[in-house]
N, C-alpha and C positions, 0 to 999 in steps of 0.2 A: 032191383036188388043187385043185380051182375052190372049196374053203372057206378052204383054205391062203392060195392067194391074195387072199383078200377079207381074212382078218384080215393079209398083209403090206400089203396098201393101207391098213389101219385105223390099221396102226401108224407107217405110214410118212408120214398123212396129220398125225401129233400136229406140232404145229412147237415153234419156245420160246416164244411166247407162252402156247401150252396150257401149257408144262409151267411157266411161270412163274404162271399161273391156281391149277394143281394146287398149286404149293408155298405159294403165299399162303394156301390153304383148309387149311392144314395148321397145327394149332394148336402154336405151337411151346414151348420152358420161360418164354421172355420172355412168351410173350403169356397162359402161365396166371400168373406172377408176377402180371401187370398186372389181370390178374381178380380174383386172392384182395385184392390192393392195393384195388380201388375194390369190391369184396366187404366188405372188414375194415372199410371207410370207414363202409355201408350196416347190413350185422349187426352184432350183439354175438357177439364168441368164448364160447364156453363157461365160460372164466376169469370172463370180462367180467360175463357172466348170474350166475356163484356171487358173485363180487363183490358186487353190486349185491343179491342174495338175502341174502347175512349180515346188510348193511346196512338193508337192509326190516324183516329178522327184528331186529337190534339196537336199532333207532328202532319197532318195533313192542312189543318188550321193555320199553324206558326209557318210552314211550306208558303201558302198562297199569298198568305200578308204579308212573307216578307218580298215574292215576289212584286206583288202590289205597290210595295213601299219605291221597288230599285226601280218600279215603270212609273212610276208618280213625281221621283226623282229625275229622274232625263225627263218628263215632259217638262216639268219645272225648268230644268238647268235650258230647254228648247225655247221655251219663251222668254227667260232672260235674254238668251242668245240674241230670237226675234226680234227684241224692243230695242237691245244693242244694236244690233244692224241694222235698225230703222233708224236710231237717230242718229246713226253715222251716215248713214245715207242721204240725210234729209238735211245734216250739216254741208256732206260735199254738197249736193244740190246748188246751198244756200253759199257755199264758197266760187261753186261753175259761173253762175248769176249775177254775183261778184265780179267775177273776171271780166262777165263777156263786156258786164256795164264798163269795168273799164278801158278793155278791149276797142271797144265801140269809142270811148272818150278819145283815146290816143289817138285811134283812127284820124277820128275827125280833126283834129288837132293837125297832122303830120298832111293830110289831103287838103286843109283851108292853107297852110302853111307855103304850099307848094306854089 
């Protein structure tokens, strides 16, 4: 009985200031609105993150190809170069061989002559 009445003094002691205390600590749908609000502000949504991940991935894609392209390029512009300098080389060759033949003619020519 003397417990009884300790918890009706407990409860009879609450006035509305407490219970105006109690309902302010009480998170209401406005004040989670207002959370996810300056939340949304702060993070990226999920959307937000794949969003911005395509886009990395797209500009990371157009990045590599186009490096691909400027190396694919010079080897290209290398092997022109190669085949050019081989059949210029393969021309002197063909002009050296030339010479020496004639080289070799006059000789003999200027030595019988003698």
């Amino acid at each position: 009985m003397q417990q009884a009445k300790e918890e009706l003094k407990f409860h009879v002691a609450i006035n509305k200031l407490d219970i105006y205390n109690i309902l302010n600590m009480v998170i209401t749908k406005k004040d989670i609105e207002n959370i996810i609000i300056k939340f949304s502000a702060i993070f990226a949504t999920k959307q937000e993150l794949q969003t911005g991940l395509n886009s990395l991935k797209s500009e990371l894609k157009n990045d590599i190809l186009t490096s691909q392209d400027k190396i694919m390029k010079k080897l290209e512009d290398l092997s022109i170069e190669q085949k050019m300098s081989y059949a210029q080389s393969r021309r002197q060759e063909v002009k050296l061989e030339n010479h020496e033949e004639r080289i070799k003619h006059i000789e003999e020519k200027v030595l019988t002559s003698n």
